[in-house]
Backbone as ProteinMPNN parsed JSONL, in Angstrom:
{"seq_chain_A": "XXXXXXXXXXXXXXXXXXXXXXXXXXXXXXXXXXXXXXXXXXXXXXXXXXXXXXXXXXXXXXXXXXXXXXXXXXXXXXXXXXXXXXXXXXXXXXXXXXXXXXXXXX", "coords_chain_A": {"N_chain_A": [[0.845, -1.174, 0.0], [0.566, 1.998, -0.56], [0.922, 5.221, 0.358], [0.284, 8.593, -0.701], [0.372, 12.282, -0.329], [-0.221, 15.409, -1.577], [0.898, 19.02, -1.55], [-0.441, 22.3, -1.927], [0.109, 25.479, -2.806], [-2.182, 27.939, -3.677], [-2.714, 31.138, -5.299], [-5.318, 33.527, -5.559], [-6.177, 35.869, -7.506], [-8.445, 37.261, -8.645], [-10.265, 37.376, -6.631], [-12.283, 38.868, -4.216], [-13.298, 38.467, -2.066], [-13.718, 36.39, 1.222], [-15.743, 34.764, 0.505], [-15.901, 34.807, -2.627], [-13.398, 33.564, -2.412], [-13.85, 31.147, -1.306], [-15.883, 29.826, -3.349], [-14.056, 29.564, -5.313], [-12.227, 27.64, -4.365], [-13.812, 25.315, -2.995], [-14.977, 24.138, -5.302], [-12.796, 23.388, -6.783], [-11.766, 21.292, -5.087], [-13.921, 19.68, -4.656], [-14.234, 18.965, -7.192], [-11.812, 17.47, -7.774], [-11.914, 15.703, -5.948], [-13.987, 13.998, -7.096], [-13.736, 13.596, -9.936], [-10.623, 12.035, -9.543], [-10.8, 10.439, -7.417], [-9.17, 11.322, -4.676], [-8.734, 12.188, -1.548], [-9.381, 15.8, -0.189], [-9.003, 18.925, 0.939], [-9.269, 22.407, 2.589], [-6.367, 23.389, 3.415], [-5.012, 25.798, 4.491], [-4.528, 28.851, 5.16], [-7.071, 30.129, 5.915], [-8.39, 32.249, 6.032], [-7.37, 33.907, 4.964], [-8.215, 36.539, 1.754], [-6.925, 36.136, -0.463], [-5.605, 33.762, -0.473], [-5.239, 30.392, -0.452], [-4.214, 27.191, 0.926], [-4.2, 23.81, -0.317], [-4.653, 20.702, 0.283], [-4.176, 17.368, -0.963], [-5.217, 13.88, -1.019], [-3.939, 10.271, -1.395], [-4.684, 6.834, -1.866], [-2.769, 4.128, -3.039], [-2.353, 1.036, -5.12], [0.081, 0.826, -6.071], [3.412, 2.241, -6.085], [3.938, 3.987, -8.285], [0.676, 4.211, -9.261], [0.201, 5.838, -7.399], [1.779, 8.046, -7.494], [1.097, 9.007, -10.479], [-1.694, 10.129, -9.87], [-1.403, 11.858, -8.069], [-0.391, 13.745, -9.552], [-2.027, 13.839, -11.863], [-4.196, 15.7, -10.104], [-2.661, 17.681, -10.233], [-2.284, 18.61, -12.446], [-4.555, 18.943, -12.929], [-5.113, 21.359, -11.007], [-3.613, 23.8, -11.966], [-4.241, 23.4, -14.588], [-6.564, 26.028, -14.302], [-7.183, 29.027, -15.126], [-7.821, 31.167, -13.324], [-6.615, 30.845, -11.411], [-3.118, 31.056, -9.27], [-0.518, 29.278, -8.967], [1.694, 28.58, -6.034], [3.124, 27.21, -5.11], [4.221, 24.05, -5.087], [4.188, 20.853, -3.146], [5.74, 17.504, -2.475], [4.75, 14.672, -0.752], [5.255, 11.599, 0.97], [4.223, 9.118, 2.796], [4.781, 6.736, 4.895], [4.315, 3.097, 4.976], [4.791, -0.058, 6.682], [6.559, -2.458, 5.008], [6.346, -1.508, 2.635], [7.305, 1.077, 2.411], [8.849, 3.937, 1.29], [10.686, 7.35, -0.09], [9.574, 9.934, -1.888], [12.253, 11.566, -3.746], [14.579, 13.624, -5.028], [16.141, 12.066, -6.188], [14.544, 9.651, -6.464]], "CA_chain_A": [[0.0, 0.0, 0.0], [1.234, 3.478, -1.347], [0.058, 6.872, 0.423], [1.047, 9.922, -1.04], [-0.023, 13.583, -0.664], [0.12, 16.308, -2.527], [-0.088, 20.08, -0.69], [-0.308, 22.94, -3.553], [0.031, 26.864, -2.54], [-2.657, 28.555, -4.506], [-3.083, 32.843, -5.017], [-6.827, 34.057, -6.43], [-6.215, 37.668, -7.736], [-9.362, 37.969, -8.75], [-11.29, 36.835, -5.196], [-12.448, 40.615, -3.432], [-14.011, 38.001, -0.438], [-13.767, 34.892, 1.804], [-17.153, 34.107, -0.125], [-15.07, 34.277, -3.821], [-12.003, 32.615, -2.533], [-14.152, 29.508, -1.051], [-16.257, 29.632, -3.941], [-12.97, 28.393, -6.268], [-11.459, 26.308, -3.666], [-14.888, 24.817, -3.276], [-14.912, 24.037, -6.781], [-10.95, 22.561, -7.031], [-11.486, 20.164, -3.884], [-15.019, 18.892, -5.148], [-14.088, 18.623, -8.665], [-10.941, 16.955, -7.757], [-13.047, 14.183, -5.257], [-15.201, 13.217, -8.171], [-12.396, 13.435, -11.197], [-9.693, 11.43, -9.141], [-10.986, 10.12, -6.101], [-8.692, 11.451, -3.394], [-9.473, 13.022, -0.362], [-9.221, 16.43, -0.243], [-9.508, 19.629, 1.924], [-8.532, 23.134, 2.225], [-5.753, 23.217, 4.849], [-4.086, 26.564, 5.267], [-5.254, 30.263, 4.986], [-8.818, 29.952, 5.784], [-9.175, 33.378, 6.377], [-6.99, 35.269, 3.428], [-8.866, 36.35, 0.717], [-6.743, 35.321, -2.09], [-4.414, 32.745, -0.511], [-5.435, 28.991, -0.065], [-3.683, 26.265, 0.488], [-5.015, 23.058, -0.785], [-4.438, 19.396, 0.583], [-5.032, 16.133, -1.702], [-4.207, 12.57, -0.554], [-4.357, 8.815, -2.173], [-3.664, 5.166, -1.613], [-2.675, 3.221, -4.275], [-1.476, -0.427, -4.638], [1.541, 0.604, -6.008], [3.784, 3.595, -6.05], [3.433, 4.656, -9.789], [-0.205, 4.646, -9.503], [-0.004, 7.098, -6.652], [2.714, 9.265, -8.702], [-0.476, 9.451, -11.383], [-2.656, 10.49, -9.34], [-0.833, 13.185, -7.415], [0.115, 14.403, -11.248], [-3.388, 14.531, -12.333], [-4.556, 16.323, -9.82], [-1.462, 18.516, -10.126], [-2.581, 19.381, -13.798], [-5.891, 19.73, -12.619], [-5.272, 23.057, -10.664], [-2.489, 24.189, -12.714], [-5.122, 24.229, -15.99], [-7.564, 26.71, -14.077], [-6.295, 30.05, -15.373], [-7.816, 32.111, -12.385], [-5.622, 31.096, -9.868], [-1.906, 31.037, -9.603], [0.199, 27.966, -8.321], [2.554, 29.355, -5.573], [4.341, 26.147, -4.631], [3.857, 22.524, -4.562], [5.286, 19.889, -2.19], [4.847, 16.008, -2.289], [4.783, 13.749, 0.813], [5.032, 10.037, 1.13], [3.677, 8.138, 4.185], [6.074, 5.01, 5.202], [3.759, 1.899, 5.02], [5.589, -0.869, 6.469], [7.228, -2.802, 3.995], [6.82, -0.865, 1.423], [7.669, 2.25, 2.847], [9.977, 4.647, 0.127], [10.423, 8.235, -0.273], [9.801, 10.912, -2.93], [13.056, 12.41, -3.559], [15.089, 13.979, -6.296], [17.295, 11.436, -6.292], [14.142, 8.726, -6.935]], "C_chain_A": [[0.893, 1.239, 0.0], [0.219, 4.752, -0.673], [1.125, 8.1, 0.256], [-0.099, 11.272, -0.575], [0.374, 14.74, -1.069], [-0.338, 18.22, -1.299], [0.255, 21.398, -2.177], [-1.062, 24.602, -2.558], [-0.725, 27.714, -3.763], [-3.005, 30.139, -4.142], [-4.43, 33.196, -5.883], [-6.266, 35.077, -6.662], [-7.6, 38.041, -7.701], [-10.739, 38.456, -7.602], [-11.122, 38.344, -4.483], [-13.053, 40.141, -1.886], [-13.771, 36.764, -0.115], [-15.041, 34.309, 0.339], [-16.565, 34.065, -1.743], [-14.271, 33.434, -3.563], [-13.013, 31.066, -2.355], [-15.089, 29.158, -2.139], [-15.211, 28.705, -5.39], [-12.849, 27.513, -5.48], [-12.461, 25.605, -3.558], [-15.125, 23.888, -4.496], [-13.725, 22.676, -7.247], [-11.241, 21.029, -6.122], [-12.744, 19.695, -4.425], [-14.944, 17.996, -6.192], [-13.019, 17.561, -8.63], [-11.574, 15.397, -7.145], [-13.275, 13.626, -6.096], [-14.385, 13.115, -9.784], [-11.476, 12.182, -10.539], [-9.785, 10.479, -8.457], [-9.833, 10.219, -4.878], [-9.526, 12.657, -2.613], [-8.948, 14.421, -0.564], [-9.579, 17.794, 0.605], [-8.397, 21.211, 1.379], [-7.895, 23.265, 3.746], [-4.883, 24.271, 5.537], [-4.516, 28.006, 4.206], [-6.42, 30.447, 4.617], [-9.553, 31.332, 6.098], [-8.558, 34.789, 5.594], [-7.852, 35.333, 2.409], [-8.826, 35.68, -0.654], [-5.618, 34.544, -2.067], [-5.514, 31.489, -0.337], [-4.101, 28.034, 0.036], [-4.309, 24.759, 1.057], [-3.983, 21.727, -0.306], [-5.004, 18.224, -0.29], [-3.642, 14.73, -1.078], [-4.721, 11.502, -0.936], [-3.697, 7.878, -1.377], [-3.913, 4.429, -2.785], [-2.282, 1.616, -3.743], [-0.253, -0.369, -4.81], [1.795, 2.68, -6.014], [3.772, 4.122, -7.255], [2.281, 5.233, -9.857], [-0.128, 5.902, -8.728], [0.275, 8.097, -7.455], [2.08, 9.952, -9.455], [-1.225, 9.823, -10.801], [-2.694, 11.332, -9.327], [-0.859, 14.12, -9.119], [-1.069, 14.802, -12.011], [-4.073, 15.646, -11.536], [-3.699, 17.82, -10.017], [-1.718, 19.579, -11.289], [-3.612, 19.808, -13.766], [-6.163, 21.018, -12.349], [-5.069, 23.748, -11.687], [-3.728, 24.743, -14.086], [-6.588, 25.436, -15.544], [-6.341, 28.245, -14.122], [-6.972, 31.259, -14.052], [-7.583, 31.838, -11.302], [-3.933, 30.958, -10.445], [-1.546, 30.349, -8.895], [1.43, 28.653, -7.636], [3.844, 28.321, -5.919], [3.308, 24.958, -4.474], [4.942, 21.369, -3.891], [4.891, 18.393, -2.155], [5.285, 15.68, -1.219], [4.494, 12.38, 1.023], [4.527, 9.344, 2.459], [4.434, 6.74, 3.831], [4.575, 4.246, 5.54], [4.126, 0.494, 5.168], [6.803, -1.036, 5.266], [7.705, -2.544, 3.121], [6.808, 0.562, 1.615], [8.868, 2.924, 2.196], [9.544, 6.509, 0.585], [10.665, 8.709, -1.477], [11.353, 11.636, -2.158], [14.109, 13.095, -4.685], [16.138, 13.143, -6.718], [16.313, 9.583, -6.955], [13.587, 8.201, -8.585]], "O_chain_A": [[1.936, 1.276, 0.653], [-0.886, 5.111, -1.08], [2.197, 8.418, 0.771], [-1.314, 11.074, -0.535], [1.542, 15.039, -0.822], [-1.336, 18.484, -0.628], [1.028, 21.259, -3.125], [-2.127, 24.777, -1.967], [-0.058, 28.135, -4.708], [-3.455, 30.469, -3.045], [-4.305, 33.022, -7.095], [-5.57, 35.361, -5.687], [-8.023, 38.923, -6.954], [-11.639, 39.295, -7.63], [-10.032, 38.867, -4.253], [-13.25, 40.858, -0.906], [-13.594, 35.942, -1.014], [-14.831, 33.495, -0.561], [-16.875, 32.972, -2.217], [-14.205, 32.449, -4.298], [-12.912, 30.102, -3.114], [-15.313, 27.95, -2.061], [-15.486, 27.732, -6.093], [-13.355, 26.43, -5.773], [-12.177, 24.671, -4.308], [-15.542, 22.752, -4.27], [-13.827, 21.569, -7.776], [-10.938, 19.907, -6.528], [-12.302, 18.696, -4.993], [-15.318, 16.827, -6.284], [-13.197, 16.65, -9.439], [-11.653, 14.322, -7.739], [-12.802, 12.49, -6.113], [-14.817, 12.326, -10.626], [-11.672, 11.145, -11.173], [-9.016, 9.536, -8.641], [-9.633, 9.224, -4.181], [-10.384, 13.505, -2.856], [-7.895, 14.39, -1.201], [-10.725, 17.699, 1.042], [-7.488, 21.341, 0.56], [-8.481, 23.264, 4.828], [-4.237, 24.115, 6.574], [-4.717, 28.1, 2.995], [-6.872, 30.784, 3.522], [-10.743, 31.549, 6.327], [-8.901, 35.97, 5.55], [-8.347, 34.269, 2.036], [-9.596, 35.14, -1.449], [-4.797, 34.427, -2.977], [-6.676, 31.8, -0.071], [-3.122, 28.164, -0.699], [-4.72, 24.48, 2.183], [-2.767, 21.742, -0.496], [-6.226, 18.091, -0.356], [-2.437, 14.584, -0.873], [-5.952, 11.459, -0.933], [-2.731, 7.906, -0.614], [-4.974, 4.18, -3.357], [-2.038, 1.148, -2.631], [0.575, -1.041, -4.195], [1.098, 3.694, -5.98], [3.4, 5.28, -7.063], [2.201, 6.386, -10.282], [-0.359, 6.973, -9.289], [-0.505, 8.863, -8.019], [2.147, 11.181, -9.467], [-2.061, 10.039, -11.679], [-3.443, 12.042, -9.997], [-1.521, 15.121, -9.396], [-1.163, 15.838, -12.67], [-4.551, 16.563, -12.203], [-4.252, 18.915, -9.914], [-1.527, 20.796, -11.282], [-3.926, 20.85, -14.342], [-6.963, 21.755, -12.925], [-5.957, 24.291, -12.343], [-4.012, 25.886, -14.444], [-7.487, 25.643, -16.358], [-5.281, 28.474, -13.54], [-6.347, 32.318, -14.015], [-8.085, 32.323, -10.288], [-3.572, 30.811, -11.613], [-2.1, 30.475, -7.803], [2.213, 29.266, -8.362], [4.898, 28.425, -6.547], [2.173, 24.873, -4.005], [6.132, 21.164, -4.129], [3.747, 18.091, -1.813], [6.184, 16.309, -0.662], [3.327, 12.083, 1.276], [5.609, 9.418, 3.041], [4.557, 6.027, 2.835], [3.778, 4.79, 6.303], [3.957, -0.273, 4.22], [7.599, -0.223, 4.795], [8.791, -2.846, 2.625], [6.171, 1.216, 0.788], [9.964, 2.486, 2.547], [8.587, 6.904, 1.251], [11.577, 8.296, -2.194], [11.634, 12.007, -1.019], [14.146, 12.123, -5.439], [16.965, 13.505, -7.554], [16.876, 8.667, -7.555], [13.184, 7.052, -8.764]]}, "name": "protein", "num_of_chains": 1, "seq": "XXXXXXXXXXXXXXXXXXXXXXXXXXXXXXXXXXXXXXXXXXXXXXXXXXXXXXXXXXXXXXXXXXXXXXXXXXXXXXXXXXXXXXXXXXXXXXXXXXXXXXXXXX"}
């Protein structure tokens, strides 16, 4: 078993309120559920107008599939032209046995 997550620093410009910003992120984390199936949430600046940052997480059987996953969702944001991608970070979870990390070296 393979858990990865994905965390992804997003900027709205265009959001003038809490009630715009959660109206995209709303949108991203729903759309993403029902496109991908990972879990998803918004996990950091719940009270800037035009920051978010966005949490997605999978289990695969293997570590490739995860890799795909994370990557779809990755392109997912990325193709919505009214936000801007600050930063993204991946994160592996050790699972026994098959416990590996993302690393630039994998």
């Amino acid at each position: 078993m393979y858990v990865a997550a994905l965390e992804i620093e997003i900027h709205l410009p265009a959001a003038r309120s809490l009630k715009a910003k959660r109206s995209v992120v709303r949108h991203l984390i729903e759309a993403a559920r029902q496109r991908f199936g990972v879990s998803a949430s918004e996990v950091a600046h719940h009270d800037r107008w035009q920051r978010a940052g966005l949490g997605f997480s999978v289990v695969a059987p293997s570590a490739a599939q995860a890799q795909r996953m994370l990557e779809q969702v990755e392109r997912f944001v990325w193709s919505h032209p009214e936000i801007e991608v600050i930063s993204t970070d991946r994160h592996w979870v050790e699972t026994g046995d098959n416990a590996w990390s993302l690393s630039p070296e994998s």
